[in-house]
C-alpha positions as CSV (number, residue, x, y, z in Angstrom):
1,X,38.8,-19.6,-4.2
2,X,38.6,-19.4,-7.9
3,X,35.2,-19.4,-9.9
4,X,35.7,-21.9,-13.0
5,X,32.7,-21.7,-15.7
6,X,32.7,-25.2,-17.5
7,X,30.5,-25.4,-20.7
8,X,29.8,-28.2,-22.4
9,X,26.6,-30.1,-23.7
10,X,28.0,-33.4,-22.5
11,X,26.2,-34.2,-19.5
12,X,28.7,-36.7,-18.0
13,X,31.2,-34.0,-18.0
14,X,29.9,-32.0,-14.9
15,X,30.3,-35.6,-13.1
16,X,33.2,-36.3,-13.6
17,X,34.7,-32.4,-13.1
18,X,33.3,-32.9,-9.7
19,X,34.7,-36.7,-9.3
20,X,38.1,-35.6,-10.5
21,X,38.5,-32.4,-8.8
22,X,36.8,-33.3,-5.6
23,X,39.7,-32.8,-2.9
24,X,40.2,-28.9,-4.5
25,X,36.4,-28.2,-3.8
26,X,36.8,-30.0,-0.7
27,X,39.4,-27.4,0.3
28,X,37.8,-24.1,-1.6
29,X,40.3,-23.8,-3.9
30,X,38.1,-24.1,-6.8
31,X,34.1,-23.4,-7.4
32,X,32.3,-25.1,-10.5
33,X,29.6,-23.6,-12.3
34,X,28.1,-25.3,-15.8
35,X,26.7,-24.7,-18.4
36,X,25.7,-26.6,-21.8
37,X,26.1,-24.3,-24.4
38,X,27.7,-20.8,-25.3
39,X,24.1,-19.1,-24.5
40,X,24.3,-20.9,-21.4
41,X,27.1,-19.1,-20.2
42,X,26.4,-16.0,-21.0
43,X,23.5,-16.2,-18.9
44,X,25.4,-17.9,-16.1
45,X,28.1,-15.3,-16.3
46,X,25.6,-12.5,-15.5
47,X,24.7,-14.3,-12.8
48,X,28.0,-15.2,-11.5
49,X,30.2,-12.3,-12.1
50,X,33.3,-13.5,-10.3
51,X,34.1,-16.1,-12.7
52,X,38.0,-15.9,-13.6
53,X,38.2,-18.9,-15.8
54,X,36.1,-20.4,-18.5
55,X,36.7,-24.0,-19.9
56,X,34.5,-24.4,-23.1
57,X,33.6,-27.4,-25.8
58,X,33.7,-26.4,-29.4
59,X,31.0,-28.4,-30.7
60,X,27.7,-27.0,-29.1
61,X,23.9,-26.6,-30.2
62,X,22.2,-22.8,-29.9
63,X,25.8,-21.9,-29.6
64,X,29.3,-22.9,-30.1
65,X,32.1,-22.6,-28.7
66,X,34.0,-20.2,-31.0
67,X,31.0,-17.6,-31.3
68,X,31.1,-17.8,-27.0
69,X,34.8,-16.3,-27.4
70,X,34.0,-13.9,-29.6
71,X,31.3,-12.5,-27.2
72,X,33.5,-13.0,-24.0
73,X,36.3,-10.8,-26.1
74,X,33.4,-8.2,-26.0
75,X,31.7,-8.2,-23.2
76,X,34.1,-10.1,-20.6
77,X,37.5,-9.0,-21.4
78,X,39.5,-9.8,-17.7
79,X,37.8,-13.3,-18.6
80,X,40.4,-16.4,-19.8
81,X,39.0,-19.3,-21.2
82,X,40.5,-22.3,-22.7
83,X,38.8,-24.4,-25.3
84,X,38.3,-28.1,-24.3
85,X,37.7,-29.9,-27.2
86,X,38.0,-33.0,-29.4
87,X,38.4,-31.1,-32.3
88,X,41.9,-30.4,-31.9
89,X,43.2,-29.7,-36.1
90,X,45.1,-26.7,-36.6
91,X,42.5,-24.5,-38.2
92,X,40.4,-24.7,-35.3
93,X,42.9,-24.3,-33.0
94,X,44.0,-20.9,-35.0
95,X,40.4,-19.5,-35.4
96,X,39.8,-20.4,-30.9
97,X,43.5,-18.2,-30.6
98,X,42.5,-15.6,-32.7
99,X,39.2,-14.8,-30.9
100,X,41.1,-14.9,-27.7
101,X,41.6,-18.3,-26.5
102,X,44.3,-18.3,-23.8
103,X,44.8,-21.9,-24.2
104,X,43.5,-25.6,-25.8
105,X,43.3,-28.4,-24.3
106,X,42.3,-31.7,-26.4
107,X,39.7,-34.7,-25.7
108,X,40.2,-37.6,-24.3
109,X,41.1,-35.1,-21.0
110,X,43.8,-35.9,-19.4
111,X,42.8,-34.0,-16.1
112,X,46.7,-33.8,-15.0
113,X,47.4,-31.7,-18.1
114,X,43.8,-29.9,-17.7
115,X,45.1,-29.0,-14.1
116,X,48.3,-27.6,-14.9
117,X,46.3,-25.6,-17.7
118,X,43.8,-24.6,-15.4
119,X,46.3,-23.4,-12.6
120,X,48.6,-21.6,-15.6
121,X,44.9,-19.7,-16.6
122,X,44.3,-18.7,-13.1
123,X,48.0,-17.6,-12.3
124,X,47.3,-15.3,-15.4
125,X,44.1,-13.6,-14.5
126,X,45.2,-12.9,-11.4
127,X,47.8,-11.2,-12.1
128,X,45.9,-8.9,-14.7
129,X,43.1,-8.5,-11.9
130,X,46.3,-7.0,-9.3
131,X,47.3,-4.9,-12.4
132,X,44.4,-3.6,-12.5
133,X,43.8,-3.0,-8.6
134,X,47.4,-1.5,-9.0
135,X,46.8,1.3,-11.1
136,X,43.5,1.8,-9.6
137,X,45.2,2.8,-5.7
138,X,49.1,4.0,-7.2
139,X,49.6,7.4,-5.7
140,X,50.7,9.0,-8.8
141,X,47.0,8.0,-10.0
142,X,46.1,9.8,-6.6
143,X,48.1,12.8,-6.8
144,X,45.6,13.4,-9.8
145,X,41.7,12.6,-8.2
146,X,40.5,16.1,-9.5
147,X,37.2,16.4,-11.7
148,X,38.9,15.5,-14.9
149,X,40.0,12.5,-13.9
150,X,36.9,11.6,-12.9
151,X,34.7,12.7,-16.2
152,X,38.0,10.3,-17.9
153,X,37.2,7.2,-15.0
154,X,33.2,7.9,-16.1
155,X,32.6,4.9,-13.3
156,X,29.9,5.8,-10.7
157,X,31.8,3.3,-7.9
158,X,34.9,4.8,-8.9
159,X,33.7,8.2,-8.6
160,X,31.8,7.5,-5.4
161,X,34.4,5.9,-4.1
162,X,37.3,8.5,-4.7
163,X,34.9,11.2,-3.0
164,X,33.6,9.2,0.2
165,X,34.6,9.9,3.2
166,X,34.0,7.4,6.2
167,X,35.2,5.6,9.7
168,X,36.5,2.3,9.3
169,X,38.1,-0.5,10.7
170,X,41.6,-1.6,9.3
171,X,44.9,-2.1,9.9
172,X,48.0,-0.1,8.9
173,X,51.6,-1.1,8.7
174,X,54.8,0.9,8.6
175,X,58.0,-0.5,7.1
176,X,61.2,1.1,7.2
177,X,64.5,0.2,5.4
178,X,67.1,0.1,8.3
179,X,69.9,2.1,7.2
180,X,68.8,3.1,4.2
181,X,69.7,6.7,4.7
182,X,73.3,6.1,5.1
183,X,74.0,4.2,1.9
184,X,72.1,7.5,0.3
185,X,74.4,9.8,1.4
186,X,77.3,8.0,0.0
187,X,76.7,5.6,-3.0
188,X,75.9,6.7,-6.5
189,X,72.3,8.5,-6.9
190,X,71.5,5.1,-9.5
191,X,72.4,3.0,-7.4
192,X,70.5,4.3,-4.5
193,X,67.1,5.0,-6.5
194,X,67.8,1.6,-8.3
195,X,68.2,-0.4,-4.8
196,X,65.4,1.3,-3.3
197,X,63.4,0.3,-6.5
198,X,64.1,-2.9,-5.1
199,X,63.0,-3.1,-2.0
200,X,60.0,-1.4,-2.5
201,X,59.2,-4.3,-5.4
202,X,59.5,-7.0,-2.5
203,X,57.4,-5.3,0.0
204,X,54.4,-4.0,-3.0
205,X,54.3,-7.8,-3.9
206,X,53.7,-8.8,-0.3
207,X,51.5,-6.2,0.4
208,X,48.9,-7.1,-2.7
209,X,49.7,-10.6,-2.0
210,X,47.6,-10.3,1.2
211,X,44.7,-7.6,-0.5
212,X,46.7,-4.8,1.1
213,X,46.9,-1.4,-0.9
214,X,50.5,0.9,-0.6
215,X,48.7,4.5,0.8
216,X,52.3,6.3,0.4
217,X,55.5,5.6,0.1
218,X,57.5,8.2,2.3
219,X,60.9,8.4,1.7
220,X,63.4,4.4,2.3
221,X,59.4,3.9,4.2
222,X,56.0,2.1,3.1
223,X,52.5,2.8,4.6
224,X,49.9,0.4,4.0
225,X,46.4,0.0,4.6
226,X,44.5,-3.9,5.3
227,X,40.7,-3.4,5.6
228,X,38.0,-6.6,5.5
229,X,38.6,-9.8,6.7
230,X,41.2,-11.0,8.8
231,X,43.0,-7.5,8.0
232,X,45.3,-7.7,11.4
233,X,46.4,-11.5,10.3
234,X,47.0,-10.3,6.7
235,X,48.7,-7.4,7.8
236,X,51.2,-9.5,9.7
237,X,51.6,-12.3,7.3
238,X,52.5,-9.8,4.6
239,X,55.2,-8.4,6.8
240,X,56.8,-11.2,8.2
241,X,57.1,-12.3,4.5
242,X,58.8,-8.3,3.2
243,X,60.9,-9.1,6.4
244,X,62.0,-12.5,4.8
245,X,62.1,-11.2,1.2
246,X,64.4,-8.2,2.3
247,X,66.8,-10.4,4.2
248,X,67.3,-12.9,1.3
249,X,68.7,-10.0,-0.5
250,X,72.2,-9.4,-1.7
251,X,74.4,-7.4,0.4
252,X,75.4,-4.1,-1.2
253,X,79.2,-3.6,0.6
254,X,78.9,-3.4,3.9
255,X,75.4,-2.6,3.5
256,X,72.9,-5.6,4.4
257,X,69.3,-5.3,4.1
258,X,66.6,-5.5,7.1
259,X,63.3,-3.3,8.2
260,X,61.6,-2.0,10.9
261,X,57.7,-2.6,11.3
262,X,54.9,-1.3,12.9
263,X,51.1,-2.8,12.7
264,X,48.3,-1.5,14.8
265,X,44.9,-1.9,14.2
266,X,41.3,0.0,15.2
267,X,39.1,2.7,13.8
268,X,40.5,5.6,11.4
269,X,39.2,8.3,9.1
270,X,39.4,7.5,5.4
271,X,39.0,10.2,3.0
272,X,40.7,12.7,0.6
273,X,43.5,14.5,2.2
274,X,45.3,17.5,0.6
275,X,44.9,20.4,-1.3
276,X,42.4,20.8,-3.6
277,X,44.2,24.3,-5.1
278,X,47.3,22.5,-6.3
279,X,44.6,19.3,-7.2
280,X,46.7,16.7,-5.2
281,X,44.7,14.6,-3.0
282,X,46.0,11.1,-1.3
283,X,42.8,9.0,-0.3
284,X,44.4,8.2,2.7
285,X,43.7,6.9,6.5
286,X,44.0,9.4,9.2
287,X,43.3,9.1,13.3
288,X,45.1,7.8,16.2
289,X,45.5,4.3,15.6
290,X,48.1,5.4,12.3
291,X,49.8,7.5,15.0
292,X,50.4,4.5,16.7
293,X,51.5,2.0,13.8
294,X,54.5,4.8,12.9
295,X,55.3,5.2,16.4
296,X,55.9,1.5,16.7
297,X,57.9,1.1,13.6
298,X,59.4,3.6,15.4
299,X,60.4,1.6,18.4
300,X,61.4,-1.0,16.3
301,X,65.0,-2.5,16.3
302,X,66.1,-3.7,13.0
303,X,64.6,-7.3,12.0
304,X,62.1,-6.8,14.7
305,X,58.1,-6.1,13.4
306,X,56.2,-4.3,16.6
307,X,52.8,-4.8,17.8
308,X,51.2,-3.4,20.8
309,X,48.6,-5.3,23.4
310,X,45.6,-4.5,21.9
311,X,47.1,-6.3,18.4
312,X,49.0,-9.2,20.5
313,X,45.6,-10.4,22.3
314,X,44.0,-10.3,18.9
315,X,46.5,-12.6,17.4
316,X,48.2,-14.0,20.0
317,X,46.8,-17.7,19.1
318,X,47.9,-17.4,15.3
319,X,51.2,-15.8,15.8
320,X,54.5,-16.4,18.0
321,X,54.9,-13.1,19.5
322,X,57.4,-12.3,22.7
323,X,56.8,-9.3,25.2
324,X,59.3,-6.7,24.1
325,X,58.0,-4.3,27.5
326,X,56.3,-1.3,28.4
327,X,57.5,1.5,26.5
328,X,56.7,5.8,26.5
329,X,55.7,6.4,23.0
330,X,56.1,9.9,21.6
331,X,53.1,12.3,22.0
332,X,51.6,9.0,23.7
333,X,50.4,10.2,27.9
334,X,50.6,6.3,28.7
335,X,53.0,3.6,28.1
336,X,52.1,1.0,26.0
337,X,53.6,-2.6,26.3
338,X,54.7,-3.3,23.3
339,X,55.1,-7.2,21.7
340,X,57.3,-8.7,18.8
341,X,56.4,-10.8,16.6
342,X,58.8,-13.8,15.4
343,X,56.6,-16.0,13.2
């Protein structure tokens, strides 16, 4: 659901939002929070701090519209607003894009165009906010969690959260390239690194897609990490949709795309893991249950994405799975039977 900050000093306005918009609030797309002038929302920013979207008036008393995105620019930068106004000439259109305006739309609204404008806005911040979540879990930022980087981050969540140490619930995926390692040992180094590249492109966007995080990539593989709600289903969903995005890619010769995939789920250690005398640390998951996902993908037959019984009860209602069998996993005493899952 997206937080939209509407501020305007026209009190029909808030109405008619809500009349207009009614069937996306109805299904949680979109939230509405007013306010009548730029001081307003300010205030109603600090007290809704998930806002991704602001759509302001110009002409405002206490404060206008203008001088609001001057102080977003300073204060809320990840912010995007679009001015809404009837004041549409070219100077003021100029002086809203120069203080940061991502867009204008003019009065009388036409709420098709406003929509479209809206969903263009949204589209945009989040795909600064997943930049952002990017660079804050890439491993090559990992490799480097030593006290330096942390001084540089200054942050007291990022800092606490680099150094912690805790049990938690989550799910983990592996995902294999089938093949892969034949194609290496003939093609052209480019070519390999650059269809790798590729793959790995497909299965990162799935992966954030679905609030995973990529812990490692290890070798043609991917290990990923789901935690909070839902994490099994958005595990799966992510996968079956890397499964479909690999497939759909060009043959290279005689070489045609496909994974393996494990998902498990349960408690596992998260914490730093490494050495602290070369300063390279993954924050990574640890425990049996990882075990487990690898050792499924493992299993795995190409095309095929591997779940054991624990997982298959737990999903069984949202998922088509078939019983694969029991199987003897490695370094496992008992078998597990072992489920696929088709769609």
């Amino acid at each position: 659901m997206t937080k939209i900050l509407v501020v305007d000093d026209e009190p029909d306005l808030e109405v008619l939002i809500k009349q207009k918009f009614r069937k996306q609030i109805r299904e949680n797309r979109y939230e509405f929070v007013f306010a009548s002038n730029g001081k307003h929302a300010l205030e109603k920013l600090d007290e809704h701090q998930d806002v991704a979207v602001v759509l302001s008036d110009i002409n405002m008393p206490e404060m206008d519209g203008l001088t609001l995105l001057a102080k977003l620019a300073e204060k809320h930068k990840l912010l995007k607003a679009v001015i809404v106004s009837a004041y549409g000439d070219m100077e003021n259109i100029r002086t809203a894009m120069n203080r940061g305006a991502f867009d204008f739309v003019t009065k009388p609204i036409s709420f098709q165009d406003l929509e479209v404008t809206m969903e263009k806005t949204i589209k945009q911040v989040m795909q600064i906010r997943e930049t952002m979540r990017a660079l804050r879990e890439n491993n090559i930022l990992k490799m480097y969690v030593d006290e330096t980087v942390l001084n540089f981050m200054s942050s007291q969540d990022y800092e606490s959260d680099i150094k912690a140490n805790e049990t938690i619930e989550a799910s983990v995926v592996f995902i294999d390239i089938c093949g892969f390692t034949a194609i290496s040992e003939s093609a052209h180094p480019d070519t390999v690194v650059n269809l790798l590249n590729d793959y790995f492109e497909v299965m990162v966007k799935e992966i954030l897609e679905q609030d995973g995080y990529i812990d490692k990539f290890i070798g043609d593989a991917v290990m990923a990490v789901f935690r909070g709600d839902y994490h099994l289903d958005r595990a799966i969903d992510a996968v079956l949709a890397v499964r479909a995005g690999i497939q759909s890619l060009p043959q290279t010769g005689s070489f045609r795309p496909d994974i393996t995939a494990g998902i498990n789920f349960g408690d596992m250690i998260s914490g730093n893991i490494g050495s602290g005398q070369l300063k390279r640390l993954d924050y990574t998951v640890i425990g049996d249950e990882v075990n487990i996902a690898q050792r499924l993908q493992s299993a795995a037959e190409p095309g095929q994405i591997v779940i054991s019984q624990k997982s298959y009860q737990k999903v069984k209602e949202s998922f088509k799975c078939i019983r694969i069998g029991e199987m003897k996993l490695k370094n496992k005493a008992k078998s597990l039977i072992l489920y696929e899952v088709l769609e």
